[in-house]
N, CA, C and O atoms as CSV, one atom per row, in Angstrom:
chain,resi,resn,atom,element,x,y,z
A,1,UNK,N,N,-29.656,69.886,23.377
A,1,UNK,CA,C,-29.781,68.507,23.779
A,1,UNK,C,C,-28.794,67.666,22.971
A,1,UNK,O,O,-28.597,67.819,21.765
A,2,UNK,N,N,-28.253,66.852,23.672
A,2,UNK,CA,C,-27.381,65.729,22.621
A,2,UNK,C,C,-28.083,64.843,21.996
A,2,UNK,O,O,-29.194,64.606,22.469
A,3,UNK,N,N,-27.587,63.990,20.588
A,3,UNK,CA,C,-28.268,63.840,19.888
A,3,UNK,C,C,-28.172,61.967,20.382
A,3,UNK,O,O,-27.716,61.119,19.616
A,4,UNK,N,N,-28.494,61.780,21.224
A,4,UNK,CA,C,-28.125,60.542,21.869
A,4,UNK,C,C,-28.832,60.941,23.663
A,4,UNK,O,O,-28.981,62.065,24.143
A,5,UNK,N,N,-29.154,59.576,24.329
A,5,UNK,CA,C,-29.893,60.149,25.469
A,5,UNK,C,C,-29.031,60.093,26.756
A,5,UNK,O,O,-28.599,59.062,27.271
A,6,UNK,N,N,-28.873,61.193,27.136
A,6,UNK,CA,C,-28.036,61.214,28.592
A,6,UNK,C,C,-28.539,60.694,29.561
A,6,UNK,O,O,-27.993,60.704,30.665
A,7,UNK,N,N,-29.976,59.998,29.259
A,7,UNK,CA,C,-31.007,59.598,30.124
A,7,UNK,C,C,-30.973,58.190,30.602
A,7,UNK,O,O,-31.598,57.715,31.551
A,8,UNK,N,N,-29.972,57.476,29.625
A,8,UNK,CA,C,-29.723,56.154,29.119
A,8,UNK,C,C,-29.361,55.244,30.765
A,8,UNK,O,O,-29.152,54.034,30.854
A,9,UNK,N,N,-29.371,56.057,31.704
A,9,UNK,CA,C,-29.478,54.951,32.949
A,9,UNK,C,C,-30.069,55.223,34.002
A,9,UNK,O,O,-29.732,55.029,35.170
A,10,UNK,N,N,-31.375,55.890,33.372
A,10,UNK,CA,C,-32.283,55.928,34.448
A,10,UNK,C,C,-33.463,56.144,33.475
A,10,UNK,O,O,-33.050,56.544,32.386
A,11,UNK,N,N,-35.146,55.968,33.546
A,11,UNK,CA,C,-36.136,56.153,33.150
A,11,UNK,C,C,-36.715,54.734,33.362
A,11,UNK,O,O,-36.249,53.745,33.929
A,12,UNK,N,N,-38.278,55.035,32.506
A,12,UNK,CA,C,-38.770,53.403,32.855
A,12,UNK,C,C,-38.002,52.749,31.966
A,12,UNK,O,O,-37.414,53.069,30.932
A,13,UNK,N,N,-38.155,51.614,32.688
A,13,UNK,CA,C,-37.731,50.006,31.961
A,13,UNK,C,C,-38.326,50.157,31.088
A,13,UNK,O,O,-39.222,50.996,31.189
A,14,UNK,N,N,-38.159,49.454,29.804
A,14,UNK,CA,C,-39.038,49.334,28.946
A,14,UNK,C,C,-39.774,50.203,28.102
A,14,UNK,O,O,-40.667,49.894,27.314
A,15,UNK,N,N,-39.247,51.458,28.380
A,15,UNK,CA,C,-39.977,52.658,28.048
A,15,UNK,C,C,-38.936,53.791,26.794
A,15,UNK,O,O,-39.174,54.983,26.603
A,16,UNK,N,N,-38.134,53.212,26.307
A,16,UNK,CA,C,-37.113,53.869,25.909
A,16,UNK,C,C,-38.108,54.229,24.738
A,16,UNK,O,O,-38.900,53.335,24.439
A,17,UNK,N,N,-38.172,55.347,24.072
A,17,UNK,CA,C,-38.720,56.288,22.971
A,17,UNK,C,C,-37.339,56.532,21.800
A,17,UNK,O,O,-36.255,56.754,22.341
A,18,UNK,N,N,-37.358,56.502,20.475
A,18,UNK,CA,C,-36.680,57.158,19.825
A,18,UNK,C,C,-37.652,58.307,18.892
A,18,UNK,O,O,-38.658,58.055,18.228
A,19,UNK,N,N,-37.074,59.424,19.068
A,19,UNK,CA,C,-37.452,61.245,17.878
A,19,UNK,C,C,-36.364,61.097,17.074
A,19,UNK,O,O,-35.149,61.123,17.272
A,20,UNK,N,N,-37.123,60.924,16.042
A,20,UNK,CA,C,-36.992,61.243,14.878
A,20,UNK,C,C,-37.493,62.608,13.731
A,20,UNK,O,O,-38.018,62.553,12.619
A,21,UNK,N,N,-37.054,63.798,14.591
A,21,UNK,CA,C,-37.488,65.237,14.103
A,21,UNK,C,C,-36.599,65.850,13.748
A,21,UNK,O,O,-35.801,65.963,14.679
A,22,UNK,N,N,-36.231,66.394,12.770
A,22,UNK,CA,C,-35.489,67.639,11.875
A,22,UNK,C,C,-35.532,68.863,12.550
A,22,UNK,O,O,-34.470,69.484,12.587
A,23,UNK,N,N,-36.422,69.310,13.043
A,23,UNK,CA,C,-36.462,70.476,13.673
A,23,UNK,C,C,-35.645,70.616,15.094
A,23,UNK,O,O,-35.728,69.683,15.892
A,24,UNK,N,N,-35.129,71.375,15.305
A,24,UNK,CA,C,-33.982,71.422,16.698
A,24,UNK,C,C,-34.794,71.716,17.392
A,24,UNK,O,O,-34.911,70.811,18.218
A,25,UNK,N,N,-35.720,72.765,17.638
A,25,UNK,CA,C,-36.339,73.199,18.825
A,25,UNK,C,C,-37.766,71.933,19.341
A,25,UNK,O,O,-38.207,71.638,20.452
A,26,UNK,N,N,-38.133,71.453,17.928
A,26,UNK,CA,C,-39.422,70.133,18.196
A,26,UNK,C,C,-38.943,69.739,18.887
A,26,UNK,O,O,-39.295,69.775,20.066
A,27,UNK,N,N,-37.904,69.176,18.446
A,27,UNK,CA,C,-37.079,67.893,18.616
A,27,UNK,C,C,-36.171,68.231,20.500
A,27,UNK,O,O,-35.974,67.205,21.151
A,28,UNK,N,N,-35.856,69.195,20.965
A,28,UNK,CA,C,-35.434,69.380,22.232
A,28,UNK,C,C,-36.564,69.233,23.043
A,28,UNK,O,O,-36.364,68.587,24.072
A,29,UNK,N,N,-37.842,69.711,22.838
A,29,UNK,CA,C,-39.111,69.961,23.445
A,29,UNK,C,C,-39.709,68.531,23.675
A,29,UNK,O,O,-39.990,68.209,24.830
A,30,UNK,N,N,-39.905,67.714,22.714
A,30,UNK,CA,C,-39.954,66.715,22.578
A,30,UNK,C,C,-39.094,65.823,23.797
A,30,UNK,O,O,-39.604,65.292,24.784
A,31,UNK,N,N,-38.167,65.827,23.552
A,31,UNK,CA,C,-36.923,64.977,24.280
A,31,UNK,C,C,-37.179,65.531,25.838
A,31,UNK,O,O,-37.040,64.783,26.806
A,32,UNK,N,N,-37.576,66.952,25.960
A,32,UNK,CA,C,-37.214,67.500,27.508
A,32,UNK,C,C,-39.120,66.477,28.037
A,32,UNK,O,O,-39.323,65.815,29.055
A,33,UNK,N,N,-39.879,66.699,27.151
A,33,UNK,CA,C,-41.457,66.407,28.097
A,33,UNK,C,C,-41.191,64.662,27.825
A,33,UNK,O,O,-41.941,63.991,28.533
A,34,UNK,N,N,-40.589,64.125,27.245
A,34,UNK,CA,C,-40.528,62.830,27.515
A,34,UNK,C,C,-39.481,62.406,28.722
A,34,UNK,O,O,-40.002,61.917,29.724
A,35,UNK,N,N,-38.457,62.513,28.708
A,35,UNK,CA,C,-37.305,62.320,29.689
A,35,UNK,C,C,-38.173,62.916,31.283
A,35,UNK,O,O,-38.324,62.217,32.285
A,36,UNK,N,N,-38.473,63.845,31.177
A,36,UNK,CA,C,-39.480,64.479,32.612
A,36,UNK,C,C,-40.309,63.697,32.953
A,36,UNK,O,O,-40.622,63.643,34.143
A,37,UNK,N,N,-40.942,62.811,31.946
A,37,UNK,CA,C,-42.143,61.873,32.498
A,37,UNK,C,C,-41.103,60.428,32.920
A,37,UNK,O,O,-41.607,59.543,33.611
A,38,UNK,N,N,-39.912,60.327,32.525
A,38,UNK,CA,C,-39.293,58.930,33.029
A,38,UNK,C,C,-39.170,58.487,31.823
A,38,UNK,O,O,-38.632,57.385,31.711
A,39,UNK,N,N,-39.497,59.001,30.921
A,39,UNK,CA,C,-38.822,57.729,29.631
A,39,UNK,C,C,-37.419,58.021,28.760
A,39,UNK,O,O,-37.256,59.100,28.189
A,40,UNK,N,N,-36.593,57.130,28.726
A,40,UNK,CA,C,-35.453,57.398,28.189
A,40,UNK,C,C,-35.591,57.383,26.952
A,40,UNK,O,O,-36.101,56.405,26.405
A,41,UNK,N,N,-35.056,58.744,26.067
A,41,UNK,CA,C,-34.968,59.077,25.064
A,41,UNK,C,C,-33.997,59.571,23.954
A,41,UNK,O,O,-33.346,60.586,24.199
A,42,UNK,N,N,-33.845,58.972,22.798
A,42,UNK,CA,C,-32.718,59.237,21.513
A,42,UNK,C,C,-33.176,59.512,21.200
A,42,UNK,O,O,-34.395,59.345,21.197
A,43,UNK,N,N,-32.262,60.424,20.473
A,43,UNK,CA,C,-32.670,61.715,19.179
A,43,UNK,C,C,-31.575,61.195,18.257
A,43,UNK,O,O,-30.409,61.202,18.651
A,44,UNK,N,N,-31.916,60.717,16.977
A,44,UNK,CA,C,-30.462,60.340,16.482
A,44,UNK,C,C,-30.210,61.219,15.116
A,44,UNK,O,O,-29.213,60.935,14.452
A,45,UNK,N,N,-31.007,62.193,14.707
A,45,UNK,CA,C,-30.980,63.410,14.041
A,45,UNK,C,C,-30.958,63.222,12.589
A,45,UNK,O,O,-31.017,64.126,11.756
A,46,UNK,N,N,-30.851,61.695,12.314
A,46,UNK,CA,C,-31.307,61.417,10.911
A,46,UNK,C,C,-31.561,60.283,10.400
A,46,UNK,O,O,-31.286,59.248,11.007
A,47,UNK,N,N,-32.118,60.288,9.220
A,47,UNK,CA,C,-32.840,58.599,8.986
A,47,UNK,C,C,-32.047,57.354,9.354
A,47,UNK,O,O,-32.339,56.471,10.161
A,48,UNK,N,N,-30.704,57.519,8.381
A,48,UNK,CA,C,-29.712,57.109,8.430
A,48,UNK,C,C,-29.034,56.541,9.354
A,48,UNK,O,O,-28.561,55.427,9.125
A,49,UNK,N,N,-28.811,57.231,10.729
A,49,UNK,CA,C,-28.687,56.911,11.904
A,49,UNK,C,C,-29.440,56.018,12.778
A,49,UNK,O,O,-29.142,55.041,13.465
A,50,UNK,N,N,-30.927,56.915,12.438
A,50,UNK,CA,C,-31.789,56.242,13.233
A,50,UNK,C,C,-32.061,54.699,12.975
A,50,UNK,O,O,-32.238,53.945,13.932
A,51,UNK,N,N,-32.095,54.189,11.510
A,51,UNK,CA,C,-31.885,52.874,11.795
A,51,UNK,C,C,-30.339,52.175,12.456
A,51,UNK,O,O,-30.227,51.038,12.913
A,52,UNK,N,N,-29.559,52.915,12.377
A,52,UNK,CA,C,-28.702,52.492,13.453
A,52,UNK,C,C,-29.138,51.908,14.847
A,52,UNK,O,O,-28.781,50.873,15.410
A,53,UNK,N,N,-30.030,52.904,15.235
A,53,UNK,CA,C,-30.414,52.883,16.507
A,53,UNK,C,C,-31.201,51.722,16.688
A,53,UNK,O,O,-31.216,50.951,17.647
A,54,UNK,N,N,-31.960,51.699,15.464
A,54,UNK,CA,C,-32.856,50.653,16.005
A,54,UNK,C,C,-33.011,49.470,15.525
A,54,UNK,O,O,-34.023,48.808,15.755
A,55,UNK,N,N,-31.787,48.950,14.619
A,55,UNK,CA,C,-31.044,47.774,15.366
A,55,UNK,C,C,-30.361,47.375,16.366
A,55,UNK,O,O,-30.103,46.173,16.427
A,56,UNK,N,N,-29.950,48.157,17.276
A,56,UNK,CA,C,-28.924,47.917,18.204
A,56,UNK,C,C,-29.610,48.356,19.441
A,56,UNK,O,O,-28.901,48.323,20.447
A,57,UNK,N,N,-31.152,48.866,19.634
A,57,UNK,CA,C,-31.736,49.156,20.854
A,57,UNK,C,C,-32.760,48.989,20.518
A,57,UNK,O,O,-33.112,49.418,19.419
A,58,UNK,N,N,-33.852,48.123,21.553
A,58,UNK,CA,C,-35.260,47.415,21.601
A,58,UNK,C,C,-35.720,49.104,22.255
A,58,UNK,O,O,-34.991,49.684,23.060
A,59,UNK,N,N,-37.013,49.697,21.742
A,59,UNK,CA,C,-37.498,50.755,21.601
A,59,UNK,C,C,-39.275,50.413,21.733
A,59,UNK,O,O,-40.028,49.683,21.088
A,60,UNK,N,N,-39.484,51.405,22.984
A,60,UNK,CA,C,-41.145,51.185,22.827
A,60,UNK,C,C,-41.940,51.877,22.002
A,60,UNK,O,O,-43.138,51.617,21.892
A,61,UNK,N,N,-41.272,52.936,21.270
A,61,UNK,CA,C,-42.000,53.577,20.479
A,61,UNK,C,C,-40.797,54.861,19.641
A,61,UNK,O,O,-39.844,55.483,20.111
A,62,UNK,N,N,-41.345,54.843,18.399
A,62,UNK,CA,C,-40.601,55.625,17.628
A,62,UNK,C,C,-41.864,56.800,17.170
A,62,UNK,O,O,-43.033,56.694,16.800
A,63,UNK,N,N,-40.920,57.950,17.421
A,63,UNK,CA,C,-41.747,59.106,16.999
A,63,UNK,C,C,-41.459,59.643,15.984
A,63,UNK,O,O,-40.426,60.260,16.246
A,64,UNK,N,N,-41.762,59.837,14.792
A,64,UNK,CA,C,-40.980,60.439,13.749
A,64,UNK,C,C,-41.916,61.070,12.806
A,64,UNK,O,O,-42.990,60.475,12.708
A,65,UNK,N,N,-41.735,62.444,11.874
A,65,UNK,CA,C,-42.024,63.172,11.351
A,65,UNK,C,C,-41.954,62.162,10.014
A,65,UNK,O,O,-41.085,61.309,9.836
A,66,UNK,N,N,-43.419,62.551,8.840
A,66,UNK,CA,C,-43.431,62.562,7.723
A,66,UNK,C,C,-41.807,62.713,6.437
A,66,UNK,O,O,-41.057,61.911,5.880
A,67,UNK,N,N,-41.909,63.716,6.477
A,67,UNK,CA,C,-40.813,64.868,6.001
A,67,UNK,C,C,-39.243,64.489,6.385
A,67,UNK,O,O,-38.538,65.234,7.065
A,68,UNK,N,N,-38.963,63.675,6.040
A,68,UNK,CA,C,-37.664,63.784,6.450
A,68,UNK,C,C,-36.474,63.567,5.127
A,68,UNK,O,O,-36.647,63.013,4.041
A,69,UNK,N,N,-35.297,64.195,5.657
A,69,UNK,CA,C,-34.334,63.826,4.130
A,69,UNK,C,C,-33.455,62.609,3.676
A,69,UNK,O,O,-32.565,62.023,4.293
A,70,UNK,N,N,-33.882,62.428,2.609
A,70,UNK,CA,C,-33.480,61.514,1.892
A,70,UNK,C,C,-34.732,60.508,1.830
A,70,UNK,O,O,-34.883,59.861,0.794
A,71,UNK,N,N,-35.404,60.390,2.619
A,71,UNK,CA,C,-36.361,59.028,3.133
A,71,UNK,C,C,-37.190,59.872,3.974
A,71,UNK,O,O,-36.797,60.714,4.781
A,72,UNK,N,N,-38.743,59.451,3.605
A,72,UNK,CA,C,-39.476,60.111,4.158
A,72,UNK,C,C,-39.742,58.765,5.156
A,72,UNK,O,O,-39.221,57.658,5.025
A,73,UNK,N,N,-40.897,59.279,6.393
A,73,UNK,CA,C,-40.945,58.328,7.390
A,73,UNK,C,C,-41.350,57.301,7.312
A,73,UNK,O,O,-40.941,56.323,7.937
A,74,UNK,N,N,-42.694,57.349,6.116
A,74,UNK,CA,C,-43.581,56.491,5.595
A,74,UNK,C,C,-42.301,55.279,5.093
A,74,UNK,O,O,-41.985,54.332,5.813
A,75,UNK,N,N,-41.831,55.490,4.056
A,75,UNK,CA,C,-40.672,54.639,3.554
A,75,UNK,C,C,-39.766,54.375,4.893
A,75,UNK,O,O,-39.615,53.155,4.959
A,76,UNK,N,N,-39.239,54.883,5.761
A,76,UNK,CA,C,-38.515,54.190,6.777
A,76,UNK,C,C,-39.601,53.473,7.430
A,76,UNK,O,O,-39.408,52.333,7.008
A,77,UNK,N,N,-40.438,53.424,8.054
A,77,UNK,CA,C,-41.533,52.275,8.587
A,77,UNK,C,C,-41.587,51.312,7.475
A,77,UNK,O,O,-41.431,50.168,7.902
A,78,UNK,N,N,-41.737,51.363,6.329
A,78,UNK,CA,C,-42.170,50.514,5.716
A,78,UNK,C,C,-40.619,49.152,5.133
A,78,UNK,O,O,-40.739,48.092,4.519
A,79,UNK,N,N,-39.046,49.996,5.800
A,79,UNK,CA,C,-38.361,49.457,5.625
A,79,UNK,C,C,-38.118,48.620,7.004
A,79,UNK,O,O,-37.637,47.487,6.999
A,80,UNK,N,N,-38.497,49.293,8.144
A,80,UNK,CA,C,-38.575,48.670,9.154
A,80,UNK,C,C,-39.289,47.474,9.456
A,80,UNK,O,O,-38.682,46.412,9.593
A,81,UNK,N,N,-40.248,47.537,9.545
A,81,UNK,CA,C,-41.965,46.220,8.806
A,81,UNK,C,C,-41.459,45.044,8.109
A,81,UNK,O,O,-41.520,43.853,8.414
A,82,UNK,N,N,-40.827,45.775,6.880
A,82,UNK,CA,C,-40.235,44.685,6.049
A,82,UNK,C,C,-39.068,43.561,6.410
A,82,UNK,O,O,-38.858,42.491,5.838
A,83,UNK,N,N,-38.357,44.164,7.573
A,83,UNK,CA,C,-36.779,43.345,8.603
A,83,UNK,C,C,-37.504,42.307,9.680
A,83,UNK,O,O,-38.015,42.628,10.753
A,84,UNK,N,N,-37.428,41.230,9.216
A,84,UNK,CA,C,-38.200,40.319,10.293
A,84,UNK,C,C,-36.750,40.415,11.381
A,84,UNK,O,O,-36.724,40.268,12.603
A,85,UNK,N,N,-36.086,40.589,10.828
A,85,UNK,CA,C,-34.406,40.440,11.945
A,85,UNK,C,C,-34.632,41.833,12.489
A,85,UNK,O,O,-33.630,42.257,13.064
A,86,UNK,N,N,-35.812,42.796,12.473
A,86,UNK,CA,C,-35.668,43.963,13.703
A,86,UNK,C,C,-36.821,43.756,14.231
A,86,UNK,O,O,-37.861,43.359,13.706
A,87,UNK,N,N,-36.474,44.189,15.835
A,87,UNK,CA,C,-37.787,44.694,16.701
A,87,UNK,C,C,-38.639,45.543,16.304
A,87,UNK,O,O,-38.172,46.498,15.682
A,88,UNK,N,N,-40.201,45.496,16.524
A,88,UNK,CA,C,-40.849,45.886,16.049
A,88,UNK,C,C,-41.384,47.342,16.789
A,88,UNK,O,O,-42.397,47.213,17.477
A,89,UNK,N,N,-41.021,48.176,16.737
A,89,UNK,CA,C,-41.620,49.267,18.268
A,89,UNK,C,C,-43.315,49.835,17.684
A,89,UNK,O,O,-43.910,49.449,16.678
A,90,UNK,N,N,-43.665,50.620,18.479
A,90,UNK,CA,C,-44.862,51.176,17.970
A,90,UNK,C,C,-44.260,52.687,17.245
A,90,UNK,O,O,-43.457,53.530,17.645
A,91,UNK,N,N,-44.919,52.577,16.238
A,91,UNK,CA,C,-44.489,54.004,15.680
A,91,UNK,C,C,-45.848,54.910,15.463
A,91,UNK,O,O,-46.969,54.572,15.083
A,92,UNK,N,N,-45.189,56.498,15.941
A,92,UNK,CA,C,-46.082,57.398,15.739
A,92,UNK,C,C,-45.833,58.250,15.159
A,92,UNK,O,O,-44.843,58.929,15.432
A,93,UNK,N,N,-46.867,58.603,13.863
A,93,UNK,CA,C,-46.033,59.374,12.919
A,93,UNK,C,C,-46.890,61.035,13.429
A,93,UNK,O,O,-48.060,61.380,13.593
A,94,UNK,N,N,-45.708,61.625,13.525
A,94,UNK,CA,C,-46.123,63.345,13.955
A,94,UNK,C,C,-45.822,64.054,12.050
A,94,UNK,O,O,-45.237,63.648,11.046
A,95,UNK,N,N,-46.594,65.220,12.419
A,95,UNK,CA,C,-47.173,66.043,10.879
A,95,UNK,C,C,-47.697,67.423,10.951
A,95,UNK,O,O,-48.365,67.544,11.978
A,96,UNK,N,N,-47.667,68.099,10.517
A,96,UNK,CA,C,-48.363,69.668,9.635
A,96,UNK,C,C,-48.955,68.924,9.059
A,96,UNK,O,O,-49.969,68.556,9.651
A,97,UNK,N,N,-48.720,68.311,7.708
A,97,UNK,CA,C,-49.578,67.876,7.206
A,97,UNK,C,C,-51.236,67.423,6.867
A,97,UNK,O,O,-51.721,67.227,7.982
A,98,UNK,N,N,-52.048,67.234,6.073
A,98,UNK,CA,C,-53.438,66.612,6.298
A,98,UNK,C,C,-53.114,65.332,6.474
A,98,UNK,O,O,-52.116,64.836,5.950
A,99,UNK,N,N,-54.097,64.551,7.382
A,99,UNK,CA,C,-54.048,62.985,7.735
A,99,UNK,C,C,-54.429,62.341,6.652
A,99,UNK,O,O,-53.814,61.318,6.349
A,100,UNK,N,N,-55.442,62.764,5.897
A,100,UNK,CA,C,-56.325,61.691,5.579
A,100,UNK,C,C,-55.933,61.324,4.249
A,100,UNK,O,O,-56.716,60.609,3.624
A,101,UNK,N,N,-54.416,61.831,3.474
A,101,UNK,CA,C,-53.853,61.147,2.305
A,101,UNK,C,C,-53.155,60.416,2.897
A,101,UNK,O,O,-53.221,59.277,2.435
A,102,UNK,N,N,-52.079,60.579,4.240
A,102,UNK,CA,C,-51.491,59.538,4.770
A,102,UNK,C,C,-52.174,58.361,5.475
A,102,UNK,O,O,-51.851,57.180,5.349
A,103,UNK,N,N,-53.280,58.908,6.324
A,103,UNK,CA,C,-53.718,57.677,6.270
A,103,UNK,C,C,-53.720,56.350,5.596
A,103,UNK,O,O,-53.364,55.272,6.072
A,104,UNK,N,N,-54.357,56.709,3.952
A,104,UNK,CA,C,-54.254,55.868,3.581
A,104,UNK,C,C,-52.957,55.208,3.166
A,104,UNK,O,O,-53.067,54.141,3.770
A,105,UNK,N,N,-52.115,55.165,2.701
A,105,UNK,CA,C,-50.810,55.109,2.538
A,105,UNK,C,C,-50.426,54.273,3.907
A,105,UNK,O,O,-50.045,53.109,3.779
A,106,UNK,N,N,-50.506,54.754,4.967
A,106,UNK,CA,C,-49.811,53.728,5.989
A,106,UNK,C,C,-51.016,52.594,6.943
A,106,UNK,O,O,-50.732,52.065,8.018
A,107,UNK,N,N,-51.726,52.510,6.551
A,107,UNK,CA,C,-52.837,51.195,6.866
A,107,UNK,C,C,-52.261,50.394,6.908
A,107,UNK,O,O,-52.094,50.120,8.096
A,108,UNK,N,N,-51.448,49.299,5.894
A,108,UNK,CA,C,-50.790,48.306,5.665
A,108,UNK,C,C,-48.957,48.742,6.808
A,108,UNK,O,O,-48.250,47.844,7.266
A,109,UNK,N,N,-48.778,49.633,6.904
A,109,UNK,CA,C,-47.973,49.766,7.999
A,109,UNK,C,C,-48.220,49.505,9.740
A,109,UNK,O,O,-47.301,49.791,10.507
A,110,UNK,N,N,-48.861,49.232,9.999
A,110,UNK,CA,C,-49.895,49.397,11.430
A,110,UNK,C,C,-49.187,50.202,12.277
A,110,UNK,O,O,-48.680,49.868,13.348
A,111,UNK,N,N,-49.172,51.425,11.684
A,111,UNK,CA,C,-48.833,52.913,12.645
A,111,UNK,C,C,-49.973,52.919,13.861
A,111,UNK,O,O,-51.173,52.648,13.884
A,112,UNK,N,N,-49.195,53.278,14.666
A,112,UNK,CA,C,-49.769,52.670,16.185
A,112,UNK,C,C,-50.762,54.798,16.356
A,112,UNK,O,O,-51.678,54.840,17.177
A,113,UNK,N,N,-50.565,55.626,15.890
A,113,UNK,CA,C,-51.093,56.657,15.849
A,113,UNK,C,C,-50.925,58.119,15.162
A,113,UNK,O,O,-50.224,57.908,14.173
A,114,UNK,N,N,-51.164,59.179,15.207
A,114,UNK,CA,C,-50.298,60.471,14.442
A,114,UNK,C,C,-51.110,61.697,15.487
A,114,UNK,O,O,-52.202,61.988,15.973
A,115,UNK,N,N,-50.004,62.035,15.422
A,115,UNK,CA,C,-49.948,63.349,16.379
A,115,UNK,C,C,-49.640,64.776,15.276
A,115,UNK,O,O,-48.605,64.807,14.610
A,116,UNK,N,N,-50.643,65.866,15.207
A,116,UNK,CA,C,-50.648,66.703,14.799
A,116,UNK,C,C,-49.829,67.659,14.769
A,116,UNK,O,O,-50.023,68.204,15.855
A,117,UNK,N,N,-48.827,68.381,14.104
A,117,UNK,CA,C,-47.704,69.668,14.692
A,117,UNK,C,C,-48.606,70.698,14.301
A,117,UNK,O,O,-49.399,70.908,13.383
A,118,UNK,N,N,-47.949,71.604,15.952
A,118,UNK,CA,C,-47.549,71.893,16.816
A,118,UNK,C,C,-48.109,70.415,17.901
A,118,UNK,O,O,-49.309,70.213,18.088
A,119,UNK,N,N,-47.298,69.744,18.355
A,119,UNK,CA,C,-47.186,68.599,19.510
A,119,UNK,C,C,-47.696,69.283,20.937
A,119,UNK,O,O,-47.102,70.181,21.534
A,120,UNK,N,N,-48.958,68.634,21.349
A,120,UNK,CA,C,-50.061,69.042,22.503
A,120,UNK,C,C,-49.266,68.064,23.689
A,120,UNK,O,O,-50.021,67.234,24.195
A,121,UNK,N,N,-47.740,68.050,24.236
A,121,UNK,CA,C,-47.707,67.104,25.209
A,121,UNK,C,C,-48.570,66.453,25.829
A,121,UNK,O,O,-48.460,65.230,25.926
A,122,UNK,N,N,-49.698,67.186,26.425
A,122,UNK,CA,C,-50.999,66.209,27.062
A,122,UNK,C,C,-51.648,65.059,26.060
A,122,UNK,O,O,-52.082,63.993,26.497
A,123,UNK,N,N,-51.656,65.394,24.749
A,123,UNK,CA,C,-51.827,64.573,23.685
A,123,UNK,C,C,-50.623,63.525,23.534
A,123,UNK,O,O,-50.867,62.329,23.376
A,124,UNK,N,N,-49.429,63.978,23.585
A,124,UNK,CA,C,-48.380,63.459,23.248
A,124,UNK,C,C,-48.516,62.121,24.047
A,124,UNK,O,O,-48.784,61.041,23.521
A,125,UNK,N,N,-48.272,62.346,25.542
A,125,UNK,CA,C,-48.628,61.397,26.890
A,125,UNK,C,C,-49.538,60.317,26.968
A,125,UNK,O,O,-49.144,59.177,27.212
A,126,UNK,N,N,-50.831,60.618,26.761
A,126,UNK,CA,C,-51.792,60.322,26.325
A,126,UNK,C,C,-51.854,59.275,25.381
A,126,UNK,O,O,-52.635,58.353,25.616
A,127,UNK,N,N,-51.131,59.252,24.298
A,127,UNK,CA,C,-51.305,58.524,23.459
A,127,UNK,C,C,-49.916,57.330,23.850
A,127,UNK,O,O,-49.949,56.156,23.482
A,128,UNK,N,N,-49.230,57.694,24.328
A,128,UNK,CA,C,-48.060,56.675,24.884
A,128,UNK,C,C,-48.658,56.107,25.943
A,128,UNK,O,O,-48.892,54.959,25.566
A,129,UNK,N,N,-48.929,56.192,26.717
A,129,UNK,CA,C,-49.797,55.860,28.010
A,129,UNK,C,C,-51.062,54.785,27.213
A,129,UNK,O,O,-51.233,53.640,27.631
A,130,UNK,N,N,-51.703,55.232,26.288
A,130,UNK,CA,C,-52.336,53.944,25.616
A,130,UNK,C,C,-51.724,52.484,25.214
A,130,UNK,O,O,-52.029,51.310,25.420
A,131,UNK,N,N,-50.800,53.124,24.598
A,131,UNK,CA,C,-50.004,52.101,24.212
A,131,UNK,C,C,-49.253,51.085,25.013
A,131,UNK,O,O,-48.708,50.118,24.480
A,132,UNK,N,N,-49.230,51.307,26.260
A,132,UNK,CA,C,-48.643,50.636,27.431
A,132,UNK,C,C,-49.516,49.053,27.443
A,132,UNK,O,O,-49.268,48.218,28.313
């Protein structure tokens, strides 16, 4: 998959998703069950980037892993939150991990949900589809 969305002129309005996953194969799987349902989707393959992205594109939701390098996700949400000059998307933080130390930790973030790894697409859907 390219690390940018080939999808970029067609899906729902309003529906554009950015993944934020380290893993190549998550992260394609990810991108293929979102783009299939209609939502246009970036992969921008690192923290770094990804705030690129999301200054320069209004986003309904950011998906992004705990674990990431240099900056874990928790700290990129919490740099995001902090930019009254950025859009605010819903973010969902995906994990191996146990919830219930992050939990606490991102309360004061208002993480819109967390999705467990291995990613249950019917879960995945599901929880975007709430958020609508």
């Amino acid at each position: 998959m390219p690390d940018t969305a080939a999808s970029q002129t067609s899906g729902k309005p309003g529906k554009e998703i950015l993944i934020l996953e380290t893993d190549a194969v998550q992260r394609d799987l990810l991108h293929m069950i979102l783009e299939r349902e209609g939502y246009r989707v970036e992969c921008p393959g690192d923290p770094a980037r990804a705030e690129v992205f999301l200054r320069n594109t209004v986003y309904f939701a950011v998906l992004l892993e705990i674990l990431l390098p240099g900056i874990n996700g928790l700290q990129l949400i919490r740099k995001i939150r902090e930019d009254s000059s950025m859009h605010q998307p819903h973010f969902i933080l995906m994990s191996a991990l146990g919830f219930k130390e992050v939990i606490k930790q991102v309360a004061p973030l208002n993480v819109s949900g967390f999705l467990k790894k291995p990613i249950d697409p019917v879960v995945l859907l599901k929880r975007l589809a709430d958020l609508a």
